[in-house]
ROMAR-831342 format. One record per residue: residue number from 1; residue in one letter; chain; x negated, y, z negated of N, C-alpha, C in turn. Coordinates in nm, 2 decimals, always signed. Each point is the difference from the previous one (the first is absolute). Layout:
 resi resn chain n_east n_north   n_up ca_east ca_north  ca_up c_east c_north   c_up
  NUM    A     A      X       Y      Z       X        Y      Z      X       Y      Z
...
***
This chain:
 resi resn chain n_east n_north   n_up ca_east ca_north  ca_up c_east c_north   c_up
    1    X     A  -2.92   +1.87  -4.57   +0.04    -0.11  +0.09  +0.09   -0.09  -0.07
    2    X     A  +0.14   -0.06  +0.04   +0.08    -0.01  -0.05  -0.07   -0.18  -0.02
    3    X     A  -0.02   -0.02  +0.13   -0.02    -0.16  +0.02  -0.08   -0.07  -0.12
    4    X     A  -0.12   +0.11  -0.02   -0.11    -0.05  -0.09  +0.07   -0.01  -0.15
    5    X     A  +0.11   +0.07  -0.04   +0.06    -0.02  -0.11  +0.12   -0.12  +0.00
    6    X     A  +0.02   -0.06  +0.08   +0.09    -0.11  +0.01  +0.02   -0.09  -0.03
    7    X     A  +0.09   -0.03  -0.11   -0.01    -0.13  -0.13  -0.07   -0.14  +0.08
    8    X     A  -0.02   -0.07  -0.06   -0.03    -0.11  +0.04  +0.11   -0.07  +0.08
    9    X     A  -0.04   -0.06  +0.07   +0.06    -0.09  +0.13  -0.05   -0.12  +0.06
   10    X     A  +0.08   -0.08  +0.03   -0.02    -0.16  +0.07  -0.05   +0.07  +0.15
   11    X     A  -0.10   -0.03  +0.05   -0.06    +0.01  +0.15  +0.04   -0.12  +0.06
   12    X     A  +0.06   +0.02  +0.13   +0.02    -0.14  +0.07  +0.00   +0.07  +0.15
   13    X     A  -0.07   -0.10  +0.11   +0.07    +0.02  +0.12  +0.11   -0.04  +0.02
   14    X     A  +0.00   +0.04  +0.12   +0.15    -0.02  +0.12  +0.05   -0.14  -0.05
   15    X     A  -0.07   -0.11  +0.01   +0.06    -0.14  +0.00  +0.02   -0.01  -0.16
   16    X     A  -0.02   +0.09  -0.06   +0.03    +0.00  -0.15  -0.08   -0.08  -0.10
   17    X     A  -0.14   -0.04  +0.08   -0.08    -0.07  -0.08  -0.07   +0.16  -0.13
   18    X     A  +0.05   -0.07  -0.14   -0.08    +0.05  -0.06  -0.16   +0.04  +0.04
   19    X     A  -0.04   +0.12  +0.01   -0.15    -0.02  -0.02  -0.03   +0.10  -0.12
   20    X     A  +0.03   +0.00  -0.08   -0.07    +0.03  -0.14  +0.07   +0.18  -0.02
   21    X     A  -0.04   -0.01  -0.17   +0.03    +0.12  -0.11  -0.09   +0.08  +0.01
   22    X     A  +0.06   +0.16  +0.05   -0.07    +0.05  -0.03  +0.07   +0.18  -0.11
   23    X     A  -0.15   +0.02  -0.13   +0.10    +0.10  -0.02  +0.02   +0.14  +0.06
   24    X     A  +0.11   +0.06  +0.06   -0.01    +0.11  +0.04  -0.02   +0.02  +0.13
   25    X     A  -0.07   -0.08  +0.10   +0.00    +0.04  +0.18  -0.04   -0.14  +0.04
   26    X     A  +0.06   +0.04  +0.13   -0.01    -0.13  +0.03  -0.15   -0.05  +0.05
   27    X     A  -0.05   -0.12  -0.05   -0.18    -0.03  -0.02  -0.06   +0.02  +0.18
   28    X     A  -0.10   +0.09  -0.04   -0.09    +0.03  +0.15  +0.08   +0.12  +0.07
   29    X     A  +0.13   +0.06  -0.03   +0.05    +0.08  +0.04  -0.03   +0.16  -0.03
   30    X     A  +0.01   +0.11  +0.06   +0.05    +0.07  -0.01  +0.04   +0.09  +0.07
   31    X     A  +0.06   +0.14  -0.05   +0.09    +0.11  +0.07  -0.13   +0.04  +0.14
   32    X     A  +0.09   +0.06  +0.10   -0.11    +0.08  +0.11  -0.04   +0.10  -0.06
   33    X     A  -0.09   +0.05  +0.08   -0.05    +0.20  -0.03  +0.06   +0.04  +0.11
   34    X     A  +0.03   +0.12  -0.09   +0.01    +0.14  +0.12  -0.06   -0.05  +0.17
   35    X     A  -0.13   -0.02  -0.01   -0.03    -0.03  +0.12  +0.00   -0.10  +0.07
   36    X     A  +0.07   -0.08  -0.06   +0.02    -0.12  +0.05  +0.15   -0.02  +0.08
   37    X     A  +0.07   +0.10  -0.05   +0.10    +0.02  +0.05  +0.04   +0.15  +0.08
   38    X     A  -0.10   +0.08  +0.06   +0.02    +0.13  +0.05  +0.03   -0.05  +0.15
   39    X     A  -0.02   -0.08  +0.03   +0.08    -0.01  +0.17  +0.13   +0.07  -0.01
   40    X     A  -0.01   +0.10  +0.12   +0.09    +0.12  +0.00  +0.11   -0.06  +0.07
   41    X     A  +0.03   -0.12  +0.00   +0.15    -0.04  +0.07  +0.03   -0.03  -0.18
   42    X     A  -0.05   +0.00  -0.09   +0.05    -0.05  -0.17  +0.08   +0.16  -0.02
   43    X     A  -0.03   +0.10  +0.03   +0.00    +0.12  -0.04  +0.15   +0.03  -0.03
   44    X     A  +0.12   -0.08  +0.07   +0.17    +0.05  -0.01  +0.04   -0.09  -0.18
   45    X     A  -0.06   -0.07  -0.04   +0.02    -0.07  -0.07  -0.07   +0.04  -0.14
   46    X     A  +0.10   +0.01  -0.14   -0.10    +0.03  -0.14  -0.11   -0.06  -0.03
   47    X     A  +0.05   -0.11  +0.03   -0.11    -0.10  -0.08  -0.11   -0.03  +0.12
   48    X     A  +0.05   -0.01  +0.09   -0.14    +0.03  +0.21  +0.03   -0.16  +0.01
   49    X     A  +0.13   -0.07  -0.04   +0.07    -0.12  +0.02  -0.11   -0.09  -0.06
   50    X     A  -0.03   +0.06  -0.12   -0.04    -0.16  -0.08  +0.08   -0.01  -0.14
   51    X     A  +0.07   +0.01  -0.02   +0.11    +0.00  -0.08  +0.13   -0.05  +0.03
   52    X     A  +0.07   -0.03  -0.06   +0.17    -0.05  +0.04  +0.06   -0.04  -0.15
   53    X     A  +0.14   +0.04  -0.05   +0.06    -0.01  -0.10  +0.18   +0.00  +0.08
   54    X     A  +0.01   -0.15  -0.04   +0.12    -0.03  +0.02  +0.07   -0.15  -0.09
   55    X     A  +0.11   +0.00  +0.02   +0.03    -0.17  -0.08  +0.00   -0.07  +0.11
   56    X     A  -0.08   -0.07  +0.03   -0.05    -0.11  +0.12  +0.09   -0.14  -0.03
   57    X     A  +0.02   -0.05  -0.15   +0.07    -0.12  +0.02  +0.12   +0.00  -0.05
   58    X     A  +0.09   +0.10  -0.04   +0.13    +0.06  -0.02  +0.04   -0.02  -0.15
   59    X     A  -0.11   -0.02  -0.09   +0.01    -0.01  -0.14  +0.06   +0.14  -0.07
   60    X     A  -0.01   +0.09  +0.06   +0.04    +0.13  -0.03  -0.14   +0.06  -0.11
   61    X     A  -0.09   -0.07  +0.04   -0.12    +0.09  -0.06  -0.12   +0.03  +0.13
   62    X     A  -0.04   +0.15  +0.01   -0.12    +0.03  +0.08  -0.13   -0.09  +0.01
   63    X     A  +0.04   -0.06  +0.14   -0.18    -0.05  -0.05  -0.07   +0.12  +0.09
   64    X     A  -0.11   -0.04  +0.03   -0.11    +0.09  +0.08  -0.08   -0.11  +0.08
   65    X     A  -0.04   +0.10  +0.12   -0.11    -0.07  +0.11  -0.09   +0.08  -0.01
   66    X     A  -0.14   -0.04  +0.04   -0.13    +0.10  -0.02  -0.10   -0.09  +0.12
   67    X     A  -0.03   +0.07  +0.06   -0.14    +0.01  +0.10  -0.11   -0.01  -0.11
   68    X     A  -0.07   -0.11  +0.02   -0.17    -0.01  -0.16  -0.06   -0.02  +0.08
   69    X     A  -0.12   +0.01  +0.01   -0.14    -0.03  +0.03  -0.06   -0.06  -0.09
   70    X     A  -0.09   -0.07  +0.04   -0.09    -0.10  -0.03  -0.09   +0.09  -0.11
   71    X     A  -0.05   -0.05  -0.11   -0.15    +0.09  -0.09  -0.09   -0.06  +0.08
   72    X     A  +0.00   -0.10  +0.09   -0.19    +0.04  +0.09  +0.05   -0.07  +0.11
   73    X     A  -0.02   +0.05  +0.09   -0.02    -0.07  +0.17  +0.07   +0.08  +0.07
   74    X     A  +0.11   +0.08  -0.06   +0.10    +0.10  +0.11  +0.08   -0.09  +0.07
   75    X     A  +0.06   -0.08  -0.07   +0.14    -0.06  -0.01  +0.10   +0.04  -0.03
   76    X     A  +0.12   +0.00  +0.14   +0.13    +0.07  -0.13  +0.14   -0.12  +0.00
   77    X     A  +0.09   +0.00  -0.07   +0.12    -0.09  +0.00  +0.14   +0.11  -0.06
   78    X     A  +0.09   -0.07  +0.06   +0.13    +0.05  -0.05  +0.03   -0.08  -0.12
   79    X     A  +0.04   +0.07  -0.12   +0.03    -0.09  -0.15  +0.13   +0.08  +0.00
   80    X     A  +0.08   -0.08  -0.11   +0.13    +0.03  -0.01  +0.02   -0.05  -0.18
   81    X     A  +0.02   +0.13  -0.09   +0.03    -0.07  -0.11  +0.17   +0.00  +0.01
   82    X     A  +0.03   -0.15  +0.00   +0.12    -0.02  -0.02  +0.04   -0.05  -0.14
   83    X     A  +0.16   +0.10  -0.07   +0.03    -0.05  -0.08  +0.06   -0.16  -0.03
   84    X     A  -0.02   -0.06  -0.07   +0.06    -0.13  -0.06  +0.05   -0.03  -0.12
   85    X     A  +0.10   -0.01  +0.03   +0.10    -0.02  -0.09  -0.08   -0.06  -0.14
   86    X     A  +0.02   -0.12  -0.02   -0.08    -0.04  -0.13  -0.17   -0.02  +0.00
   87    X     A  -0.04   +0.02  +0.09   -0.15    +0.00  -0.06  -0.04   +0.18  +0.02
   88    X     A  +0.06   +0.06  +0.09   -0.03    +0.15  -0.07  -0.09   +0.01  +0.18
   89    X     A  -0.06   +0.10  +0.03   -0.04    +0.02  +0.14  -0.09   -0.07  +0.04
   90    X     A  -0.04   -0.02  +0.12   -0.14    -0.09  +0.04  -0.01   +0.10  +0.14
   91    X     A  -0.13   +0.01  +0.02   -0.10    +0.07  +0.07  +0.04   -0.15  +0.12
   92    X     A  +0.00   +0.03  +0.14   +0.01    -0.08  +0.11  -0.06   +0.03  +0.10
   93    X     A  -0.09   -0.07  +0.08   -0.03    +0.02  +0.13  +0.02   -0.03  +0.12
   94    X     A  +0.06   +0.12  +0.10   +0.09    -0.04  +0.09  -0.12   +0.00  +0.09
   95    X     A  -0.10   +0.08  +0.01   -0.11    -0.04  +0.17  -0.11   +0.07  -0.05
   96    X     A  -0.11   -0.02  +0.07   -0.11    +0.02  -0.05  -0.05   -0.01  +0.16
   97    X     A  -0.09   +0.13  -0.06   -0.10    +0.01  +0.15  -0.12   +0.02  -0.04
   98    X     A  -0.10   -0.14  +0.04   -0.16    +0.02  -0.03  -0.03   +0.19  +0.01
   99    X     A  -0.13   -0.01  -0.02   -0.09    +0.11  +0.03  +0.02   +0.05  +0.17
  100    X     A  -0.02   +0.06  +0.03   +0.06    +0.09  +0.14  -0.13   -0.07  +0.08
  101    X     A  +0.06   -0.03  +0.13   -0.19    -0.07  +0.05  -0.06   +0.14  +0.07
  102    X     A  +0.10   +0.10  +0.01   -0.09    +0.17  +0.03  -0.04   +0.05  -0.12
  103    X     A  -0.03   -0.08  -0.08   -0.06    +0.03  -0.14  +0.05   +0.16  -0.08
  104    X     A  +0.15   +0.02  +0.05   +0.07    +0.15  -0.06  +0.04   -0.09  -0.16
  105    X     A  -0.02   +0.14  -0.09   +0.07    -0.04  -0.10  +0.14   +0.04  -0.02
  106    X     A  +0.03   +0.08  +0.11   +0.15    +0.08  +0.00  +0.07   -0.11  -0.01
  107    X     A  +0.12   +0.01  -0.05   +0.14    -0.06  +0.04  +0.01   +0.00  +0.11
  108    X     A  +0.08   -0.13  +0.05   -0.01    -0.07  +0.13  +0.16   -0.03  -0.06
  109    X     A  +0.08   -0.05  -0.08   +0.16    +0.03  +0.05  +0.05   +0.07  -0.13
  110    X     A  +0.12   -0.02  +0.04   +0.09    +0.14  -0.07  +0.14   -0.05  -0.05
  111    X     A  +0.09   +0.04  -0.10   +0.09    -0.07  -0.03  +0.07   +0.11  -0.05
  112    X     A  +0.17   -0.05  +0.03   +0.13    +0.11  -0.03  +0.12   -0.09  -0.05
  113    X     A  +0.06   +0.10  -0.04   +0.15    -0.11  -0.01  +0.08   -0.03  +0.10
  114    X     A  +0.08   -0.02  +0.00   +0.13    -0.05  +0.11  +0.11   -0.01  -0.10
  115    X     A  +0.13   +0.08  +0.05   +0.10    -0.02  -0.07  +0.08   -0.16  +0.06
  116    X     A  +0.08   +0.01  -0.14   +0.10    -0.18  +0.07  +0.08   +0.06  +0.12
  117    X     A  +0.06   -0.12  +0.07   +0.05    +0.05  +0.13  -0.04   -0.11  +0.12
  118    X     A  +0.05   +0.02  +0.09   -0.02    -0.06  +0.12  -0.18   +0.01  +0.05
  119    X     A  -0.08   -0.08  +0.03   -0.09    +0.00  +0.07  -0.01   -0.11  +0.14
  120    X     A  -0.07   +0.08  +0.10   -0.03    -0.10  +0.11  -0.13   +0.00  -0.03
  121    X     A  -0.04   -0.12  +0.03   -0.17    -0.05  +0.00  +0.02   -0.10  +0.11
  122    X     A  -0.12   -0.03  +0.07   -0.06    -0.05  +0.04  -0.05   -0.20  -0.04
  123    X     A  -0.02   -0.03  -0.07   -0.01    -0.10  -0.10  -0.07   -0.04  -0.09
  124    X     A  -0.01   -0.10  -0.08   -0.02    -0.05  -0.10  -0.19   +0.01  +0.03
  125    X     A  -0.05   -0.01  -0.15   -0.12    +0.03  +0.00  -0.07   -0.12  +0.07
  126    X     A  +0.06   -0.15  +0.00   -0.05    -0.10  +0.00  +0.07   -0.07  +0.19
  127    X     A  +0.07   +0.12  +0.05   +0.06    -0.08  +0.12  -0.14   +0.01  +0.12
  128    X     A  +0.07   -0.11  +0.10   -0.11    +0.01  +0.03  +0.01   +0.11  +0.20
  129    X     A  +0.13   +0.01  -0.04   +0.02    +0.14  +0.10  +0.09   +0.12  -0.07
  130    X     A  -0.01   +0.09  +0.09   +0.06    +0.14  -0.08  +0.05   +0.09  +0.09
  131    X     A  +0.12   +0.04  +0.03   +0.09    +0.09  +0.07  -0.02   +0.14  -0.05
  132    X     A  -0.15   +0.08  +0.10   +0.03    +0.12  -0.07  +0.05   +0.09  +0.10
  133    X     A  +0.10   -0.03  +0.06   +0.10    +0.10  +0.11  +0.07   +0.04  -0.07
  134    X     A  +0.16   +0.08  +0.05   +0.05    +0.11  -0.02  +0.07   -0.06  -0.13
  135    X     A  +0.01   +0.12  -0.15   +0.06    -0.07  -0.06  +0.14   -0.07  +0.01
  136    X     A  +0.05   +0.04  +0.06   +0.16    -0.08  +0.07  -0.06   -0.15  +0.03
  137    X     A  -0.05   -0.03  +0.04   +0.00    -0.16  +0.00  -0.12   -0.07  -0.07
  138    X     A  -0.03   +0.10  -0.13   -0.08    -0.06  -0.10  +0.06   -0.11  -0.09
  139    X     A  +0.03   -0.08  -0.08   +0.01    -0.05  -0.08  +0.03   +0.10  -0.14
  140    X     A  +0.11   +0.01  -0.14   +0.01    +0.10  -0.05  +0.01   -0.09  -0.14
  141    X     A  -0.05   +0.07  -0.12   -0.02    -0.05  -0.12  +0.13   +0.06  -0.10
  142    X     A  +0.05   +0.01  -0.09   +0.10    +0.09  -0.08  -0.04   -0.01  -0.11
  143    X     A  -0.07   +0.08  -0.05   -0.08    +0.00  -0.14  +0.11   +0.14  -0.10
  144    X     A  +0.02   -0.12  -0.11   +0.05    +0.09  -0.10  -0.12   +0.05  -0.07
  145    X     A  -0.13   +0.02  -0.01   -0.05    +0.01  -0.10  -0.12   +0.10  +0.11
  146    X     A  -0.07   +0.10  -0.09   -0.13    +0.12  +0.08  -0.11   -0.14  +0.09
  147    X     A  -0.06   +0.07  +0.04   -0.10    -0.16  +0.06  -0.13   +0.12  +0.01
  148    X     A  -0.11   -0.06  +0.05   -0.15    +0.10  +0.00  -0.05   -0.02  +0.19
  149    X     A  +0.00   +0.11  +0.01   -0.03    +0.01  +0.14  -0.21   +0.03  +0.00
  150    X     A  -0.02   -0.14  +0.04   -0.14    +0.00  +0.00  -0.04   +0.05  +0.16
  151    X     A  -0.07   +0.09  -0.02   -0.04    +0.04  +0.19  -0.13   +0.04  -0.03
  152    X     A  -0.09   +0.01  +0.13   -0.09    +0.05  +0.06  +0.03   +0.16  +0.04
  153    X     A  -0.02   +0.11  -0.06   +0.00    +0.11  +0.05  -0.01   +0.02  +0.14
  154    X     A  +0.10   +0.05  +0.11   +0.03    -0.02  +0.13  -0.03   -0.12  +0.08
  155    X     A  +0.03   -0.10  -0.08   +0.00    -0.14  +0.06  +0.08   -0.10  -0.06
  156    X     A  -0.03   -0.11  +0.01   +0.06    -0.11  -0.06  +0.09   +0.01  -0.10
  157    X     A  +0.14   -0.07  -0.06   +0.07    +0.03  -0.14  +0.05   -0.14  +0.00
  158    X     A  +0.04   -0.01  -0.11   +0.05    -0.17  -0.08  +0.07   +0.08  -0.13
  159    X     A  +0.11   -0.10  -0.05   +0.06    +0.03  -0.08  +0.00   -0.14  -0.09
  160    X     A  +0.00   +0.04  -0.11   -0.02    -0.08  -0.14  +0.15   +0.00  -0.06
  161    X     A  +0.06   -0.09  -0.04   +0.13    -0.01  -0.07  -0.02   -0.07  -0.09
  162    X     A  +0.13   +0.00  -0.08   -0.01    -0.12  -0.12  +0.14   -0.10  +0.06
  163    X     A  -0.05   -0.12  -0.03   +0.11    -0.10  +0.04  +0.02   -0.07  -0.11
  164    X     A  +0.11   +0.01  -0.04   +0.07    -0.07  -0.17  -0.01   -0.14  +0.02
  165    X     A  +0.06   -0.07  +0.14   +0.00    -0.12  +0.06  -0.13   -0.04  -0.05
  166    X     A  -0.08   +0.02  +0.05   -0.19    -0.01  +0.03  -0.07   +0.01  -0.15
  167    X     A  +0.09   +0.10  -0.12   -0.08    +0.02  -0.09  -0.12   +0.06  +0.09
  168    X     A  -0.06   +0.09  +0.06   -0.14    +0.07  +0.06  +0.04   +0.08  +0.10
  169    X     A  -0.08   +0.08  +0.07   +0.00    +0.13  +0.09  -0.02   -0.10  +0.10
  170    X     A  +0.10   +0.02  +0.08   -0.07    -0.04  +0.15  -0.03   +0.15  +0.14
  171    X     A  -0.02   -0.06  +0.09   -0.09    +0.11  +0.08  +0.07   +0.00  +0.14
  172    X     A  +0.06   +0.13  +0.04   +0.03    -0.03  +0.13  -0.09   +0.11  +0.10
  173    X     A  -0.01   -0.04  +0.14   -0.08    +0.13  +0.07  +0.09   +0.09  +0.05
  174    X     A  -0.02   +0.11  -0.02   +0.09    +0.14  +0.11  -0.09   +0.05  +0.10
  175    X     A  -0.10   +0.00  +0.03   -0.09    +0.03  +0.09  -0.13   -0.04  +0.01
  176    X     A  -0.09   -0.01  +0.15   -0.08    -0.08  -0.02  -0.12   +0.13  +0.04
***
């Protein structure tokens, strides 16, 4: 497991509050099982979409996204080690979903890349309406840089970007 061997790193969430050092994975984390991830809509995909390796904030170095689960309660979150220039990578948390209340320990979402390029979305994570009609009169993003397409296997998707402006990933919806 590549994760468990991973130098040490700054842990922070989304708002970029520090929450502590840990060596090697990120604390309370880790990778899925096999069975945690056999939902047969994962099956077109190597990694069964809990993996992603792209340059997310256009440094020209690979970071990576990962689907973790919780070590006890069957919690999972999307993390993202992004590289950083001078302090070196930090482990980030873009969303987190308690324990499933159907008490499954499977993976409940799924994550891919997106190449840069034109996107239509729907809106902002934080708006308080959302246009999910035809993409022609969606609202459209122009992203130089890969972004992580967070979805619900045959449902729901949101896309994660990096915003240089923002210094942080912000969140737009593509489907509800």
């Amino acid at each position: 497991m590549r994760f468990a061997r991973d130098a040490a790193v700054s842990l922070h969430d989304q708002r970029g509050k520090d929450i502590g050092w840990r060596r090697r994975s990120a604390r309370g984390w880790r990778l899925p099982t096999d069975k945690e991830s056999s939902d047969p809509a994962r099956e077109d995909s190597r990694s069964r979409y809990t993996e992603v390796r792209a340059d997310f904030n256009g440094d020209g170095v690979e970071d990576l996204g990962r689907m973790l689960k919780t070590r006890t309660g069957g919690g999972e979150a999307l993390w993202v080690r992004l590289s950083q220039a001078r302090q070196g990578p930090a482990w980030i948390k873009l969303d987190e979903i308690p324990r499933s209340e159907r008490g499954s320990a499977d993976l409940i979402m799924a994550i891919d890349t997106v190449k840069p390029g034109l996107i239509a979305y729907a809106c902002f994570d934080t708006a308080p309406d959302c246009n999910f009609g035809a993409d022609a009169q969606r609202p459209k993003l122009r992203l130089a840089d890969a972004s992580l397409l967070y979805f619900r296997p045959e449902s729901a998707a949101s896309l994660f970007f990096w915003s240089n402006k923002h210094r942080k990933f912000m969140r737009v919806w593509l489907s509800d």
